[in-house]
C-alpha positions as CSV (number, residue, x, y, z in Angstrom):
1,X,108.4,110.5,118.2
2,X,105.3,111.2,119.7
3,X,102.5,109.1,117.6
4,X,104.0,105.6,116.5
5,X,102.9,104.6,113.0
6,X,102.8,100.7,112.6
7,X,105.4,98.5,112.3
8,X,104.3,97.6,108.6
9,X,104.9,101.0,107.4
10,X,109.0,100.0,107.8
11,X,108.3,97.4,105.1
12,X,106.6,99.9,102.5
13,X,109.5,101.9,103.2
14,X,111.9,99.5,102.5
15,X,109.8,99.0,98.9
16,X,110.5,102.6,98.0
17,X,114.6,102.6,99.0
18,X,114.0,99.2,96.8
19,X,112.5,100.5,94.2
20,X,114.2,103.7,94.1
21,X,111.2,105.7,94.3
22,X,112.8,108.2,96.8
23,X,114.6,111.5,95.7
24,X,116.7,113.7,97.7
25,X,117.6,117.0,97.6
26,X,118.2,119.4,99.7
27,X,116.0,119.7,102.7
28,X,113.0,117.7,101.3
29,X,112.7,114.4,99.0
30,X,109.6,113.1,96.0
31,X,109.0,109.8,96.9
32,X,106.9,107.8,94.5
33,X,103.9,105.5,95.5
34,X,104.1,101.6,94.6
35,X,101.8,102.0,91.6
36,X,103.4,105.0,90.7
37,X,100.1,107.3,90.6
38,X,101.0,109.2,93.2
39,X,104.1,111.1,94.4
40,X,104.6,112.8,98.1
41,X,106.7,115.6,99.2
42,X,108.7,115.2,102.6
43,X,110.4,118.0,103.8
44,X,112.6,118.3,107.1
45,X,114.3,121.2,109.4
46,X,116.7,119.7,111.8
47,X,114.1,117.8,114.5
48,X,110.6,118.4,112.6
49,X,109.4,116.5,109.4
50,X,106.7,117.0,107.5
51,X,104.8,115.0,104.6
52,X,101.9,115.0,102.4
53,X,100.6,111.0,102.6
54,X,97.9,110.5,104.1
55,X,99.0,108.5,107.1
56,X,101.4,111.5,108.1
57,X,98.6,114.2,106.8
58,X,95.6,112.6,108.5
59,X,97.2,110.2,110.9
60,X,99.7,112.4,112.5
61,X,102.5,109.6,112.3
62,X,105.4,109.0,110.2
63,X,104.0,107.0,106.8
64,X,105.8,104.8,105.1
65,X,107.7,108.3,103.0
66,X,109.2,109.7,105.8
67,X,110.3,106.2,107.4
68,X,112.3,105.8,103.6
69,X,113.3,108.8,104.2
70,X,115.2,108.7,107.6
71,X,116.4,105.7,106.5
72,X,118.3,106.8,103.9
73,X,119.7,110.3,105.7
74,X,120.6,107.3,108.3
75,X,118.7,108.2,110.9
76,X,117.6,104.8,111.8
77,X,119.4,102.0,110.7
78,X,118.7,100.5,107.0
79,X,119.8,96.6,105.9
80,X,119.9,97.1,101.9
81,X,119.7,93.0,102.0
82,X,116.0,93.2,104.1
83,X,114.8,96.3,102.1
84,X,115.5,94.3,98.6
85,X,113.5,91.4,99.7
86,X,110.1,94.3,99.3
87,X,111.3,95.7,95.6
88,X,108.3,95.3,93.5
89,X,105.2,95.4,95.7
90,X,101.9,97.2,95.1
91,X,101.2,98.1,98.9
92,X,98.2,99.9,97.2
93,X,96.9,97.2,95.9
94,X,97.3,95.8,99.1
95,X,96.3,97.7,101.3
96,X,92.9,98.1,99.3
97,X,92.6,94.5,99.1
98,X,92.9,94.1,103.0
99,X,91.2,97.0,104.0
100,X,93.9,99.1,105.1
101,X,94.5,95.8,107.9
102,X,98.3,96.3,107.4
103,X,99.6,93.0,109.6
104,X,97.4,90.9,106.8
105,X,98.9,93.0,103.8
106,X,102.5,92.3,105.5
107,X,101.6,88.9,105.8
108,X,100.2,88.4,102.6
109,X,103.9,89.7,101.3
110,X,105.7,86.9,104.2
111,X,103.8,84.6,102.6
112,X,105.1,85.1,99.1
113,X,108.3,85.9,99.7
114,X,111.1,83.7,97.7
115,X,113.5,83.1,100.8
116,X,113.2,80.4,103.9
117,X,111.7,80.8,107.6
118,X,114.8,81.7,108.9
119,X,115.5,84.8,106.3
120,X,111.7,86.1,107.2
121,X,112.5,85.8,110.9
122,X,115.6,87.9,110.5
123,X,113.8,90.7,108.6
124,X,111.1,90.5,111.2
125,X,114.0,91.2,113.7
126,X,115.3,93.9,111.3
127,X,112.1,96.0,111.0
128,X,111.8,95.7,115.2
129,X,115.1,96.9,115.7
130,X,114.0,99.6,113.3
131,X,111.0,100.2,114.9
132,X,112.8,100.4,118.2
133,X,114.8,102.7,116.6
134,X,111.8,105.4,115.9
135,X,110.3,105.0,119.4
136,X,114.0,106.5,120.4
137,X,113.8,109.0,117.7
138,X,113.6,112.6,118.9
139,X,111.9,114.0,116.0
140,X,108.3,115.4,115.1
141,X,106.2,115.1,112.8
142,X,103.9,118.0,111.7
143,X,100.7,118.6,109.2
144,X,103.1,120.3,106.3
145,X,101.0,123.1,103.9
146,X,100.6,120.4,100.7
147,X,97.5,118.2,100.6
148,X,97.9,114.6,99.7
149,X,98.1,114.5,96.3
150,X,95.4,113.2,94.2
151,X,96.0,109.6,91.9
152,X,97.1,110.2,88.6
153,X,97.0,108.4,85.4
154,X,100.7,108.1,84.4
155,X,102.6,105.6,86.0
């Protein structure tokens, strides 16, 4: 992968496997944001993947949709048992709240968590050895034809 994205996008990705806002189908997947206003399309032929968030969009690296993504096609390597500790969080909300600073919205989340030091080590270690994983990854990542969607009001 030529652009990294950062590490904190492997814990919004674990969110949506936990949440099970990610839909597969052939060739592409919907995956739902953590409020639920907004939903993005991935699609994917053999090495080249494409999505409309805006961190894939605008950024040029894989967001947090098309990390969930080649997780679940398996792709890089996915502990159910890490992802679960992330079901229920509003990364939106977070995000906005920190400014788009994603260490202190990741933190924010370590800080909250119900488990001890030693279980937030070990999904620490989990999301490197996934992030490892993506530096490895021979994929790329193009601007697709759909926009980012805009927010709506149904959740």
């Amino acid at each position: 992968m030529e652009k990294l994205p950062p590490v904190e996008k492997i814990y919004e990705a674990y969110s949506a496997i936990a949440d099970g806002r990610v839909a597969m189908r052939t060739g592409e997947a919907a995956v739902r944001s953590s409020n639920g206003q907004k939903e993005y399309t991935v699609t994917w032929d053999d090495k080249a993947y494409t999505s409309n968030d805006s961190a894939t969009y605008w950024q040029g690296y894989a967001g947090y949709p098309v990390i969930a993504v080649l997780l679940l096609q398996g792709r890089l390597p996915l502990d159910r048992g890490a992802a679960a500790k992330f079901k229920g969080i509003d990364w939106t909300a977070l995000n906005t709240r920190f400014k788009r600073d994603y260490a202190k919205a990741a933190a924010a989340v370590f800080d909250a968590m119900d488990c001890d030091a030693g279980t937030k080590d070990r999904i620490r270690a989990e999301a490197e050895r996934v992030y490892k994983a993506i530096k490895e990854l021979d994929i790329v990542i193009k601007r697709g034809a759909l926009r980012p969607p805009k927010a709506s009001r149904q959740k």
